[in-house]
Every structure is written in structure tokens, then in C-alpha cells.
N, C-alpha and C positions, 0 to 999 in steps of 0.2 A: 250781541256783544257777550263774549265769554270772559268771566269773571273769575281770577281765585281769590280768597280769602285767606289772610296769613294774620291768627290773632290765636290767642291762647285764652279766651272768653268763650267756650262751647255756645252758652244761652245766645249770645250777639252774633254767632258763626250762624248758628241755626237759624237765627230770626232772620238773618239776611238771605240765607240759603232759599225760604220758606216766602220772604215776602219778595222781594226783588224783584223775579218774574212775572207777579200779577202785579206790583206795582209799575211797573214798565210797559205793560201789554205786552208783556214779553220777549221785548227788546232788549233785553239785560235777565243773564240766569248765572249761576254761582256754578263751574264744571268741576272744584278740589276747592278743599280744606288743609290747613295744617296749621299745627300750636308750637311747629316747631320754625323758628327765624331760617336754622341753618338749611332747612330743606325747601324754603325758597324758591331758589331759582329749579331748583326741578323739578319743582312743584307745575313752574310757569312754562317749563320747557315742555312738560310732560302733556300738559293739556293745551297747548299753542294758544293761550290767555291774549288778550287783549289788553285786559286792564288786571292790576292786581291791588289787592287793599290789604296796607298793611299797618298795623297798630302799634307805634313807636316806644310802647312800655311793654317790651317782651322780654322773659329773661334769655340771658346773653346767647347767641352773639348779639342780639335786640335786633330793634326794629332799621334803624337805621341801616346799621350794617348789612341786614336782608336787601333794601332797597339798594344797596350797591352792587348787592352780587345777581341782584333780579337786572339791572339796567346793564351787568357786564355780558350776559346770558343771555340776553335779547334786549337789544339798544330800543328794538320798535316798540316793547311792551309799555304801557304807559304804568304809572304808579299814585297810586293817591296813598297820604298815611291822616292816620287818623290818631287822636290825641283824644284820651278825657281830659287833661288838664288846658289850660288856656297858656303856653309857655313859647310865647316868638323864636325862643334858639332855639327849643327842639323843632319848630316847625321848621327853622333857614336852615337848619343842619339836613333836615330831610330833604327839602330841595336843593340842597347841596351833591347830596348825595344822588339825586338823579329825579323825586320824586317831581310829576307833576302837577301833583294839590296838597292841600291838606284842610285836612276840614276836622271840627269837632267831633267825636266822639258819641257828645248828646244826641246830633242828630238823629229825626227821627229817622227810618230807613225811606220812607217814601221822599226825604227831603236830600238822599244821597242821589238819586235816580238824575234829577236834571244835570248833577254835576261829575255825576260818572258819563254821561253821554257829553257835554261839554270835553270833555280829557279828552276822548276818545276823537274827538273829532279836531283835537288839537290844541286846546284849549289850556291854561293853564288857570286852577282855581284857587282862589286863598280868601280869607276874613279881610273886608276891607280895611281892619284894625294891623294886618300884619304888613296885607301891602304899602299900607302907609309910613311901616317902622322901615319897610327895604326900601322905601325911596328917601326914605328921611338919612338911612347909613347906606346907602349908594356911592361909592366913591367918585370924585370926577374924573378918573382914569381916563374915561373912555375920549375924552377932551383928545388925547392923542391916538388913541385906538383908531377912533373915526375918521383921522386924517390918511391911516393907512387902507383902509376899507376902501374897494372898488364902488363906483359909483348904483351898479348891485347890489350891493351887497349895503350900501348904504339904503338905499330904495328898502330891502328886502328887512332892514332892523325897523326901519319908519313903520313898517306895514307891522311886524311885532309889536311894536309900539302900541301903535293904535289898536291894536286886539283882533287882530285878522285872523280867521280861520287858516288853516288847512288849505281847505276846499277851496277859499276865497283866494289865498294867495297863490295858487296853483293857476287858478283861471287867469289873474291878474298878469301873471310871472307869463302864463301860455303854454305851460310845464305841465308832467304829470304829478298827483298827489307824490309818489314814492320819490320822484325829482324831490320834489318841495323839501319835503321831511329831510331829506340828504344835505339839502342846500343851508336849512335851518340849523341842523346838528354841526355845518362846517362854520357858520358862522358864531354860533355859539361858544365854540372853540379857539375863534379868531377874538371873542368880547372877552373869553376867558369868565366865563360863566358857566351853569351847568343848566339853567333852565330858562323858557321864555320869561318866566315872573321878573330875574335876574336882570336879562335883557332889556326890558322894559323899563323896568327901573330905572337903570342907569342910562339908557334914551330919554327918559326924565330929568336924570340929573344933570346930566350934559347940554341940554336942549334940542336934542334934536328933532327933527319935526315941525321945530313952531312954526315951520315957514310953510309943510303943507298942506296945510288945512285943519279942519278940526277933526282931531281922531272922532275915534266909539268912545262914549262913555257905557262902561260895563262895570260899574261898582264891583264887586268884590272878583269879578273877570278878570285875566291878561291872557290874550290870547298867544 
């Protein structure tokens, strides 16, 4: 997995740059750096990144706004942002903006590894403290959303819901991954969301699912 890193912390650039690789066995290495937000997306264009981490208290355009113009520049790139502070808006404003995790700051670098390989593989990740606040202000919009949804597409939010991979819904579906990801990004569109955490959420709030079976329990997960 090819990784950028977009933080204006050199020490925390470097310590990731330096540990990542052997903490992963090598399946995760750092390919660019930059302290600058605006240079972002062609940071992420320039090294065909997979995943990019970006640290939400950068000065302007900040972190946020990077993560917009990273997901406008390559939809496939995943995005994690990372916070020292413990603050739920900034975290729902970055998955607003396109991000698919967010995680603390403190962490140590070897405790980023499992949940940069979760993104990547579809995943989306949050503090089971945040996910709890988006199911708790989840609107019940989707009450009527769901009535307009094919029975697809209905099927394909249940399977969000319950914390389905990628890979897993791809098999499921009989589709290829890159189908999958297409199918997901349309539907996301049609919930009027911007991420699966989103998604999920409000398949919570609405109820949907109860009837087929018990999802994954993934604590601080949504797949």
C-alpha cells in the first residue's frame, strides 16, 4: 500500500515515514510528504497513493479542505484524517468532506497499521465514541430514501450496514471489486451522504436490516 502523508509535524512525518514499513511487514510504506494542504491532491496524483493521511489542524486552506480536493482528484484514493484533539465536528466535517476514517493523533504508529489496511480494503474507521454521536444525530430521512431505492440497492446499503468489506460485497453482489466501489459511490449519492460511516448510520436510524439477520459486530468498524 502506497501511502502520502499531508501534516505540517516533520517529527510525526518522519516517524511514520521510518516506522510504517517495518511495522506492517512491509505492506504499507510512506511514497511523498508535504506540510503544505494545498498541494494535496498532487501530491496524491503525483505518486498514484492509495491511501493518504491527512491532519485536520493545518494552516489554511487546512486539513479539511485538502481532503476535498484529494477525493475531487482521485475519487479511488482513500483518506484517513487524523486529529490531536478529541473534537466529533471536526472529525463528521472530514468525513463529510470525503474522508474515510479518522482516528486520533496519539496513536501510536504501529496502532495506525491495522486501520490503514482496513480503509484500504474498504473499510471505514472511527472511535466508537464518534460513531455513536452519528447514529445518535442520523436523521430519519432515509425513511423515504429507502422507499425509492431498488431492491439492490436496498440489499447493497444492508450489506454497508452490517460492515461488509469490499472484497466481501463484490463476491456476494458476483461483481468485480472496481463494479463494487462504483455501485457503492452511486449509492451513497442516491442516501445523500458522503461516506459509508454515514450510510450506516442512518440504516440504523431507520431500521433497516432488522429483518436480515444479525449484522458484524465491529466496534469502532463500519464497513
Amino acid at each position: 500500500m502506497d501511502v502520502v502523508v499531508v501534516d505540517d509535524h516533520p517529527l510525526f512525518t518522519r516517524g511514520l515515514t521510518l516506522l510504517l514499513p517495518g511495522l506492517s511487514g512491509g505492506r504499507v510504506r510512506v511514497v511523498g510528504t508535504t506540510d503544505d494542504a494545498s498541494a494535496a491532491a498532487a501530491l496524491v496524483r503525483r505518486h498514484h497513493a492509495d491511501v493518504a493521511i491527512v491532519d485536520l489542524h493545518m494552516p489554511p486552506p487546512g486539513g479539511t479542505r485538502a481532503i476535498a480536493a484529494i477525493r475531487r482528484a482521485d475519487p479511488m484514493v482513500r483518506v484517513v484524517a487524523l486529529s490531536g484533539l478529541a473534537e466529533a465536528d471536526a472529525a463528521i466535517e472530514a468525513l463529510r468532506a470525503g474522508a474515510a476514517g479518522f482516528l486520533p493523533k496519539t496513536a501510536d504508529p504501529e496502532h495506525l497499521v491495522l486501520p490503514l489496511l482496513a480503509v484500504l480494503d474498504g473499510w471505514s474507521v472511527v472511535p466508537e465514541a464518534l460513531l455513536r454521536q452519528l447514529l445518535a444525530d442520523s436523521t430519519p430521512a432515509g425513511d423515504t430514501v429507502a422507499d425509492k431505492l431498488t431492491a439492490d440497492e436496498r440489499r447493497l446499503w444492508r450489506l454497508i450496514a452490517e460492515g461488509t468489506s469490499t472484497v466481501e460485497i463484490a463476491t456476494t453482489l458476483h461483481v468485480s471489486e472496481r463494479t463494487t466501489k462504483r455501485l457503492v459511490a452511486h449509492l451513497l449519492r442516491r442516501l445523500d451522504v458522503t461516506t459509508r460511516v454515514e450510510a450506516a448510520a442512518l440504516a440504523g436510524r431507520v431500521g433497516l436490516g432488522k429483518d436480515s439477520g444479525p449484522g458484524r459486530q465491529a466496534g469502532g468498524l463500519a464497513g
